[in-house]
N, C-alpha and C positions, 0 to 999 in steps of 0.2 A: 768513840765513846758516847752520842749522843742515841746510839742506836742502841736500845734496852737488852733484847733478846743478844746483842753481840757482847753485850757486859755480862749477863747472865752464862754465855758460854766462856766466856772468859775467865768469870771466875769457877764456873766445874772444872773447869782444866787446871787453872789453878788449884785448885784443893787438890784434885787428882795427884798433878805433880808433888807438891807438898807430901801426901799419902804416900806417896810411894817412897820418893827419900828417906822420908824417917818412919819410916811402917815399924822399924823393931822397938821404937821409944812411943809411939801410938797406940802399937795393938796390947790389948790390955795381956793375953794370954798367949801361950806359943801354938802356931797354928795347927800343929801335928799335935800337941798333947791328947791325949785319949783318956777320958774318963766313960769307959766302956760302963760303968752303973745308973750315969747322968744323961744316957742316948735319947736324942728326939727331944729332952726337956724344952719346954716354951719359954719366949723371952723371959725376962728376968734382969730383976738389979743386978745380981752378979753377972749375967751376960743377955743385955740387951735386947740385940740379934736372936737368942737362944743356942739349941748346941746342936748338934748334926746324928747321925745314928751312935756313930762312934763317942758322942761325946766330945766334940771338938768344938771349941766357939767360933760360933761362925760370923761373929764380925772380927775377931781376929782373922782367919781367914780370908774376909772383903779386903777386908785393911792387906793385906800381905799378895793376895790375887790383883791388885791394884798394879803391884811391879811388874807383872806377867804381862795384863795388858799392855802396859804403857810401854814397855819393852819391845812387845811384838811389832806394835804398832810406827814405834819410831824407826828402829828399823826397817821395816819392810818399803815405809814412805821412803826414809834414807836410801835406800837402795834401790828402789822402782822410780825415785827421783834422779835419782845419777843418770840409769841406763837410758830412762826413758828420754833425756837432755841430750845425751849424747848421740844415741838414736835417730833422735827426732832433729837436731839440730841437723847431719850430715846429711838425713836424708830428703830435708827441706833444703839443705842451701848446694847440695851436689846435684838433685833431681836427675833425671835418666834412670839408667840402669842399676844406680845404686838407690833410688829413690821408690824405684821399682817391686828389689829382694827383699828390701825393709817393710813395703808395705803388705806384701806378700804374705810375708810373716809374722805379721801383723796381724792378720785378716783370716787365716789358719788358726792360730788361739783363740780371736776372738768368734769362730767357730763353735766353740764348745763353752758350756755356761762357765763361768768362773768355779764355783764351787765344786761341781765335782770335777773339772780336770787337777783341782789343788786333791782331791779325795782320790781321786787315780794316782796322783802322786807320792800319797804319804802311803797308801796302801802297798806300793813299788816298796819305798824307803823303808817302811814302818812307822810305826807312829810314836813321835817325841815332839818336842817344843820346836826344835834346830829343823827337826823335816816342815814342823808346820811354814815356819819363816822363809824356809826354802820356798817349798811350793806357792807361798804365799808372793814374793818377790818376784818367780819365773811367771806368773800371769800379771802382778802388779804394774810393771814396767810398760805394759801396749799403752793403756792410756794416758799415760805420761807423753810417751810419744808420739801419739796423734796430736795432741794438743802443740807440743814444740813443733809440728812439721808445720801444721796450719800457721803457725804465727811464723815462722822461720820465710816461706813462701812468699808471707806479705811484705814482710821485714828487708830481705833483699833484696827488695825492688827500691829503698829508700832512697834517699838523693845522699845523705850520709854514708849510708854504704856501697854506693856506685860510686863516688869519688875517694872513699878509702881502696877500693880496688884500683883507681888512676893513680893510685900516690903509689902502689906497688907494697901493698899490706898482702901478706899471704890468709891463707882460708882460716889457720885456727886461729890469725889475731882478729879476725873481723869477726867469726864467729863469737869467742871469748868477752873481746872488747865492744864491739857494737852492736852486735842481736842478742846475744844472750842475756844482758842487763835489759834488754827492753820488753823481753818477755817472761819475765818473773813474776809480773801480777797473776795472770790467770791460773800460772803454775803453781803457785802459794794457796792460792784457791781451793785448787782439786786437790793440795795434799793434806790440806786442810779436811775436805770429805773423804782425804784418802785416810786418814786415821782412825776416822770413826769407821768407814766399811773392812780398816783391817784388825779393828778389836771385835768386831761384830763376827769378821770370817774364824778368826780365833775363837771367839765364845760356842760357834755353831759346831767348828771342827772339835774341841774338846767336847762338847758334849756329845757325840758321837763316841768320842772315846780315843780320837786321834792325836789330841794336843798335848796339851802336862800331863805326865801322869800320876798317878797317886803315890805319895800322899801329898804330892806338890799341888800347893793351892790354888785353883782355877777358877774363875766367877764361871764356866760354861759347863766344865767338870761337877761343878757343887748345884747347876743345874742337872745335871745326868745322875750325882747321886741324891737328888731329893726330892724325881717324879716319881718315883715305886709309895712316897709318902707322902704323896701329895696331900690327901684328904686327912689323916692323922696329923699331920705336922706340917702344915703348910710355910709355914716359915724357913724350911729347908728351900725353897725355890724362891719364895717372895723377892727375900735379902738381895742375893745375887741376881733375880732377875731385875729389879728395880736399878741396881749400882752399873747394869749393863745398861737401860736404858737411860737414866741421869748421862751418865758420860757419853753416849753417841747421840745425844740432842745435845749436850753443849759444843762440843764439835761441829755439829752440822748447824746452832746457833751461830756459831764465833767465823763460820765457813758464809753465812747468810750474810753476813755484817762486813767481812773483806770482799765479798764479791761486790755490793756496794758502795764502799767505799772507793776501791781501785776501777771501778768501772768509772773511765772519762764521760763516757754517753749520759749515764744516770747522773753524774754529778753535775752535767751540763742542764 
């Protein structure tokens, strides 16, 4: 807490989360409504934000695109956190030939840029929200896994876990019980940046046209629909690009601030 920029991300995420729970008693308008006569209109007391071609208000929308993100993002962490633990744990603490295929395939993915093999992917699937989180999780997971192998490696060689191997503990309870709680700092870390880089690959894929799709409200989408107006109505892009960036600077604030803290060497 003494660390400013980790309180300031702490509380956008806050608010975020907040936003998103109660988005239907927040948003002042329902985000699909269409007043097709009021299109483009500029901010304003009655909506803020302003309203979109359609006629939609588009902070009700921020407000309601807020679930989207935080959705994607928890998930894909949740789930690129699992594999990449699991992953990275056997293939650091088994090493050889199992240590070998993992990395292998590892180093095959991380071959190709992140974003468009998730964009070869949904273009296979098609494109909806459930593919974006797919694709999103099948690349998420390597670096999770590097990170658990590197610390798995060092962690084995403890004097703790060389004498839980004498007392006759098998692989998953030393794994479980003595490495895996010892390397949850760093991992908390990255998934920490891993939220903000998976609302961001969300916001880029929807605007492409891959993610939500319409009329489900998207902060990346409601970027893709309010370039064609950009000059007339510039408030159609402002809004949502601004609520993209606030939220992946407090992330990568609140990510600044646990890396610091948790880091033994820095706080020495």
């Amino acid at each position: 807490m003494k660390n400013r920029l980790a309180r300031i991300g702490l509380f956008i995420i806050s608010l975020l989360v907040f936003t998103a729970i109660f988005a239907p008693f927040l948003a002042p308008y329902d985000p699909t409504d269409q007043k097709m006569e009021e299109g483009l209109n500029p901010p304003s007391p009655e909506h803020p934000f302003g309203q979109d071609r359609l006629g939609r208000d588009i902070l009700s929308r921020i407000i309601y695109g807020s679930r989207i993100s935080l959705g994607v993002g928890i998930v894909t962490v949740g789930v690129s956190l699992t594999f990449g633990l699991l992953i990275g744990s056997v293939a650091g603490y088994y090493g050889g030939l199992v240590d070998q295929l993992f990395m292998r395939i590892i180093d095959i993915l991380q071959a190709f840029p992140g974003i468009l093999l998730a964009i070869s992917i949904i273009a296979i699937l098609g494109p909806s929200l459930n593919h974006v989180i797919l694709a999103l999780c099948l690349i998420g997971w390597v670096g999770y896994a590097r990170i658990v192998r590197g610390q798995v490696l060092f962690l084995r060689e403890y004097e703790y876990v060389v004498a839980a191997k004498a007392l006759g503990a098998g692989a998953s309870r030393i794994i479980l019980h003595h490495i895996v709680p010892n390397l949850l700092a760093p991992v908390i870390v990255q998934a920490t940046f891993g939220m903000a880089g998976a609302i961001l690959a969300e916001a880029g894929l929807s605007f492409l046209g891959l993610g939500a799709q319409p009329p489900t409200p998207s902060w990346g989408s409601m970027l893709n629909e309010g370039r064609q107006f950009l000059l007339v109505a510039p408030h159609l892009t402002t809004f949502p690009g601004l609520a993209i960036m606030i939220v992946v600077l407090g992330f990568n604030f609140l990510g600044d601030g646990l890396r610091d803290m948790l880091d033994v060497k820095s706080a020495d």
